[in-house]
N, C-alpha and C positions, 0 to 999 in steps of 0.2 A: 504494500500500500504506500504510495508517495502522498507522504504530506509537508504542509508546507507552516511555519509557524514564523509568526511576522509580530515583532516587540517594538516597543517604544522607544528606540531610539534615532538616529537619524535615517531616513528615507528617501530616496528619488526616483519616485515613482513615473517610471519608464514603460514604455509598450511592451518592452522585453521583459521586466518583472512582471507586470498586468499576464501576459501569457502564461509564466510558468507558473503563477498563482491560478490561474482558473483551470491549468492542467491537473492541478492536485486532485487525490479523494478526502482529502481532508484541511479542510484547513483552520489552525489553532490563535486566537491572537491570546499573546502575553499580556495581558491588563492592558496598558494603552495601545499598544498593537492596534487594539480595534478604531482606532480612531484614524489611522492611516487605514485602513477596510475600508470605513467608511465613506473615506474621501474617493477611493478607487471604487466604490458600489458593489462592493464586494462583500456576502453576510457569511461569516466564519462559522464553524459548524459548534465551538463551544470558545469562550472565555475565560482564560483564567487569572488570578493573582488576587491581591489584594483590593484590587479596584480602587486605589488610587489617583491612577491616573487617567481616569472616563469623564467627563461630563456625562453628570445624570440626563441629559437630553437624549443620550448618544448609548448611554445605557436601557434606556426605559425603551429606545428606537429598536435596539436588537432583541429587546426581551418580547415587545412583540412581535416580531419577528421568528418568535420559540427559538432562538437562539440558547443555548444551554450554558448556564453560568456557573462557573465552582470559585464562591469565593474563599479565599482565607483568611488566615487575621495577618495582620499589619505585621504582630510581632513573631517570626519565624524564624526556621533555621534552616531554608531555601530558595534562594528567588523565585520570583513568576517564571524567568525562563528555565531553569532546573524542573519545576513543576510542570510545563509544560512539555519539555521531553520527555520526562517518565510515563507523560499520559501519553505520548504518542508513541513508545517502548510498549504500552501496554495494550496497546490497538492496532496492532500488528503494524508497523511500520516498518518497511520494508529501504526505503529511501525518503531521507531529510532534507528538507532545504531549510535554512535560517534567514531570515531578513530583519532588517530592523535594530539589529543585534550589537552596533557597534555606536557609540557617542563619543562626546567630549568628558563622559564618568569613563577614565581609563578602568579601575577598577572591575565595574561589569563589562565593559569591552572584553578583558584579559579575561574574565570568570566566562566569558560565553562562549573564548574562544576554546579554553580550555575542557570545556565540558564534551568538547568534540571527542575529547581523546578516551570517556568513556564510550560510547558510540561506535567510536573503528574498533574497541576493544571485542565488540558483539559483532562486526563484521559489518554495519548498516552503512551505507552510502552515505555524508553527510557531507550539506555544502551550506556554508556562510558566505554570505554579500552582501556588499555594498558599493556605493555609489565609486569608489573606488578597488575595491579586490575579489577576487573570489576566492575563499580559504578551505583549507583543509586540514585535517589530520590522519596522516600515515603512519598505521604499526607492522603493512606488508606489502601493499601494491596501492599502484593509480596510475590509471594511466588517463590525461588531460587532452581538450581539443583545443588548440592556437592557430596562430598563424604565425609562420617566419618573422623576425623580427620582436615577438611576444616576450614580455620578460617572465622569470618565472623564478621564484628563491624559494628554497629548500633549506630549512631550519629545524639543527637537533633539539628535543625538547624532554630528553632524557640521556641519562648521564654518559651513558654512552650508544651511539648509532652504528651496529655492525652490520657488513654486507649490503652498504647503501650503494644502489647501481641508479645511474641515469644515462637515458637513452633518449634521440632524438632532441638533442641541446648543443648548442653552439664546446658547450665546456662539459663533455660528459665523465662519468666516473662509473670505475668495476671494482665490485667490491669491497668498498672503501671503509674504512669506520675512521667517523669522527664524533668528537665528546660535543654538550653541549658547552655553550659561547663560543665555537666555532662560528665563522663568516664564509666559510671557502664558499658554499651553498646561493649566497646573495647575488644577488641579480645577474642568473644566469640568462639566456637568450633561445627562442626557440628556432630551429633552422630547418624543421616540419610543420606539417601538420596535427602533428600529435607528441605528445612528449609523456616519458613512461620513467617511474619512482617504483626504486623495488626497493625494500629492505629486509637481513635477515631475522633483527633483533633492535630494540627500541623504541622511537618513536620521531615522526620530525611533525615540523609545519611546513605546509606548504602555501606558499602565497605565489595567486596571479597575479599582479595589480596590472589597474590600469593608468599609463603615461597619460598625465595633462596635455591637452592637445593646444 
C-alpha cells in the first residue's frame, strides 16, 4: 500500500507533489499537514497529532467530511510524525512518501529525517521531500532515477559503512567502508540515468538535492 503523509512544515506545492499525493491509497496528515491538504483540495483519509496546529474552521471542514481524527495530548513522548508512521506501519504500508517534513525547527527536520532509518530497517521504501531534496535512508540497496549532470551525496550515518559500492556516478566506489563524518560521499554527480547505492553493513543518507537554478 503506498501512502503518503504530508506535516506541517515547509511546502511547495507543485503539480509534481499534487500527483504523487493523489496516487496514494492513503493519505495521512500530521496535525497541521492538513492545512497544506486543504489548500491542495485534497481530504486525507485520517489526522493525526495533537491538533495544535488546525484552525478549528479547517478542523470542523474535515470532520465533516468523516475524515477520521486520532487526537493526542499535547504532552507526549512522540511527535505527530512518529505517530503517524506507526499508523501507517500498521496499515500495511508497503511504500512511504514524506512531505512537509522539513522547517526552519532543525531539530524535527533531523528527528524526521532520522526516523527513516527505522523504516529501511523493515525493508519499506521511504522517501522525504522537499522543495529542495529528495532523501533517503540506506541499510542495503537503492537504486535512484536522475539525469546526467544530477548531484547526488551519500552520507555515513553509523559508525561504520562496510561494503559501500556506487554505480552509475561520475566518482564511483567498490566496496569501500567508510566511518561516519566522513565527506568522500558529498556531492557526487550522476553521469546516467540511474544511479545504484549498495551496502554491506551500516547505514548512510542519501540526499538528491536540487541546484538553484
Amino acid at each position: 500500500m503506498k501512502i503518503v503523509i504530508v506535516a506541517n512544515g515547509t511546502l511547495c506545492q507543485t503539480d509534481r507533489l499534487l500527483s504523487r499525493i493523489q496516487q496514494a491509497d492513503m493519505v495521512i496528515a500530521a496535525d497541521g499537514g492538513a492545512v497544506h491538504l486543504n489548500h491542495m483540495g485534497i481530504v486525507p483519509r485520517i489526522i493525526i497529532g495533537d491538533l495544535d496546529s488546525i484552525p478549528e474552521n479547517i478542523l470542523s471542514m474535515f470532520k465533516e467530511k468523516q475524515v477520521k481524527i486520532l487526537k493526542h495530548p499535547a504532552r507526549k513522548d512522540q511527535t505527530d510524525m512518529e505517530l503517524c508512521m506507526e499508523y501507517a506501519m500498521t496499515h500495511g504500508c508497503t511504500d512511504l512518501l514524506i512531505m512537509g517534513a522539513t522547517s526552519t525547527r532543525l531539530d524535527h527536520t533531523l528527528a524526521n529525517i532520522f526516523i527513516l532509518r527505522r523504516l529501511a530497517a523493515q525493508g519499506i521504501p521511504t522517501t522525504l521531500i522537499d522543495a529542495h531534496n529528495e532523501i533517503h535512508i540506506v541499510v542495503s540497496h537503492l537504486t535512484l532515477t536522475g539525469c546526467p549532470g544530477d548531484l547526488l551525496s551519500v552520507i555515513p550515518i553509523s559508525d561504520h559503512v562496510q561494503g559501500l559500492t556506487l554505480e552509475g556516478l561520475e566518482y564511483p566506489l567498490t566496496n569501500q567502508t567508510l566511518c561516519m563524518g566522513s565527506t568522500m560521499g558529498i556531492s557526487n554527480v550522476f553521469t546516467q540515468d540511474k544511479a545504484h547505492i549498495s551496502l554491506k553493513s551500516g547505514a548512510v543518507l542519501v540526499i538528491k538535492p536540487k541546484e538553484e537554478s
